[in-house]
C-alpha positions as CSV (number, residue, x, y, z in Angstrom):
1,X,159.2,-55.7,166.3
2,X,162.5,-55.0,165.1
3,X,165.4,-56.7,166.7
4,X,169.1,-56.2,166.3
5,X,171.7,-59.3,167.2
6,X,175.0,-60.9,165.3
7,X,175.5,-58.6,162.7
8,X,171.6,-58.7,161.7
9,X,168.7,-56.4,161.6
10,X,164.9,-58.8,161.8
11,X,161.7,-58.1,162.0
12,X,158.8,-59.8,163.5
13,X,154.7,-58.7,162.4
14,X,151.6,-60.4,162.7
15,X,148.8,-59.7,160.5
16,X,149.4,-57.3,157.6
17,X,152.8,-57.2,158.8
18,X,154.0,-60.8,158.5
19,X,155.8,-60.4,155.0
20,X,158.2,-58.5,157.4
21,X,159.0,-62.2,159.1
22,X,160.2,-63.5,155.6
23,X,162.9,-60.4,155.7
24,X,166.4,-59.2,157.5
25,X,169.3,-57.5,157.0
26,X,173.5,-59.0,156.7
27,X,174.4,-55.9,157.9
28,X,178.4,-57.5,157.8
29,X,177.6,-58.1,153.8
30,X,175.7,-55.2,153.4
31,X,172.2,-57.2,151.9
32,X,168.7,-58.1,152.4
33,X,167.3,-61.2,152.8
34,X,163.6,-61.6,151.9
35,X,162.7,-65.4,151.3
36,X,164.9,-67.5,149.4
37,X,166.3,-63.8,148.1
38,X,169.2,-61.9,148.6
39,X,169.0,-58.7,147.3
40,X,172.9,-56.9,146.8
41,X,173.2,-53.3,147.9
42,X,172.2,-50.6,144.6
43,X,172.6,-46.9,145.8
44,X,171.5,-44.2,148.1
45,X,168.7,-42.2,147.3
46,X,167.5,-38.5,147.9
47,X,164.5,-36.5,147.4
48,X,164.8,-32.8,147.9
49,X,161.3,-31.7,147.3
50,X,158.0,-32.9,149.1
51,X,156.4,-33.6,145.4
52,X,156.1,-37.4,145.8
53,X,154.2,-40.1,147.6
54,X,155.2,-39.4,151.0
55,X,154.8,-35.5,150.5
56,X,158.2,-34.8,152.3
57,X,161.8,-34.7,151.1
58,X,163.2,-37.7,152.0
59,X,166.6,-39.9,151.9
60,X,166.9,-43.8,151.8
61,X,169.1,-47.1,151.4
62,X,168.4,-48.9,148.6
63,X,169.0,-52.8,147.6
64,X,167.9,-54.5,144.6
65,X,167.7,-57.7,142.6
66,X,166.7,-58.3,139.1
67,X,166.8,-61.1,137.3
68,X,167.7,-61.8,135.0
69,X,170.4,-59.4,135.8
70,X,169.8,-55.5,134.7
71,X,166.3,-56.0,133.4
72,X,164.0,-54.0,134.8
73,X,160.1,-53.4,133.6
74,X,161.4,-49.7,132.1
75,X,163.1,-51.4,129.3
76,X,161.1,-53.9,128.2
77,X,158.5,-53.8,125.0
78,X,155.3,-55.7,125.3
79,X,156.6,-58.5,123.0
80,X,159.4,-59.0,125.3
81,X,157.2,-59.0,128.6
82,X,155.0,-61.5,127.3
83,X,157.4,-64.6,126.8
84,X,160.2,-63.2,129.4
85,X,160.2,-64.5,133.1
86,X,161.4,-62.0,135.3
87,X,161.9,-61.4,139.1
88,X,162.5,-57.9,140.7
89,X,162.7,-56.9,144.7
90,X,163.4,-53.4,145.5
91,X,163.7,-52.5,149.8
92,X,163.9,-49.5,150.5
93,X,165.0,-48.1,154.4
94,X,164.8,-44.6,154.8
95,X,163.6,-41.1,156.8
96,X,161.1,-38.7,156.1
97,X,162.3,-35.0,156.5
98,X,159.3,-33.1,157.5
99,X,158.6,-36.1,160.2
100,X,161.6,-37.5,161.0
101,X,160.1,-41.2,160.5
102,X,161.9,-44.5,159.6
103,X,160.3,-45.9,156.9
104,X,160.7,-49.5,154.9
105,X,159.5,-49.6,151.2
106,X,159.5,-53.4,150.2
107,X,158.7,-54.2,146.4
108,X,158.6,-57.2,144.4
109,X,157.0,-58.7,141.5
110,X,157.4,-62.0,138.9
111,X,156.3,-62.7,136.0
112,X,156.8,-66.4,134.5
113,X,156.4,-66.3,130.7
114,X,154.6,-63.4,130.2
115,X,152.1,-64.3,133.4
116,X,152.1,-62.1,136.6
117,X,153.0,-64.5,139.7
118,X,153.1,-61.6,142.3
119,X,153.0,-57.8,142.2
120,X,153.2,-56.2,146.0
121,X,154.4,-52.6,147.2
122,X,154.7,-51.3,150.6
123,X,155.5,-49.0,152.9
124,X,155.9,-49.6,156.3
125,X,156.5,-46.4,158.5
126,X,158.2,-46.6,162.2
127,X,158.1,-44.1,164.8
């Protein structure tokens, strides 16, 4: 369930969709919230071609925290990954062309001296 109230955008799942309960939108400051996270607004995005995961052309919001700040996995030698610690949440809110669906696309991932913590991706698709 998706509910809308002061300024802020929550969500409500049960089962595979209870990460969703640990997430909202500020709308008024223009971040997302997921757990003790707040991830800053990064850019629009658009795909013009259907060559990608969701096999459709697409557009989204994006917001993003790294940290430390400006690191991302790209970047990064082995060395490096294995004595760095390293958070990075991507979400992702968006519409499929072809379909015209909402979608969410929640990433995150930690690594705490070299060790993977978490790794999760998903999409979430709304009608």
């Amino acid at each position: 369930m998706v509910t809308h109230k002061d300024n802020a955008i929550h969500f409500t799942g049960m089962g595979k969709l209870a990460v969703l309960n640990e997430v909202w939108i500020d709308l008024g400051r223009n971040e997302v919230h997921m757990a003790n996270y707040v991830l800053p607004y990064s850019e629009e995005i658009s795909v013009d071609n259907a060559q990608n995961a969701f096999q459709s052309a697409w557009s989204a919001s994006k917001w993003e925290l790294a940290e430390p700040a400006g690191e991302t996995y790209e970047n990064m030698n082995m060395e490096k990954l294995r004595s760095m610690t390293m958070t990075l949440f991507q979400f992702n809110v968006g519409k499929l062309a072809a379909t015209g669906k909402t979608f969410l696309k929640i990433k995150g991932s930690k690594i705490d001296k070299g060790e993977k913590k978490f790794s999760f991706d998903s999409p979430f698709f709304f009608q």
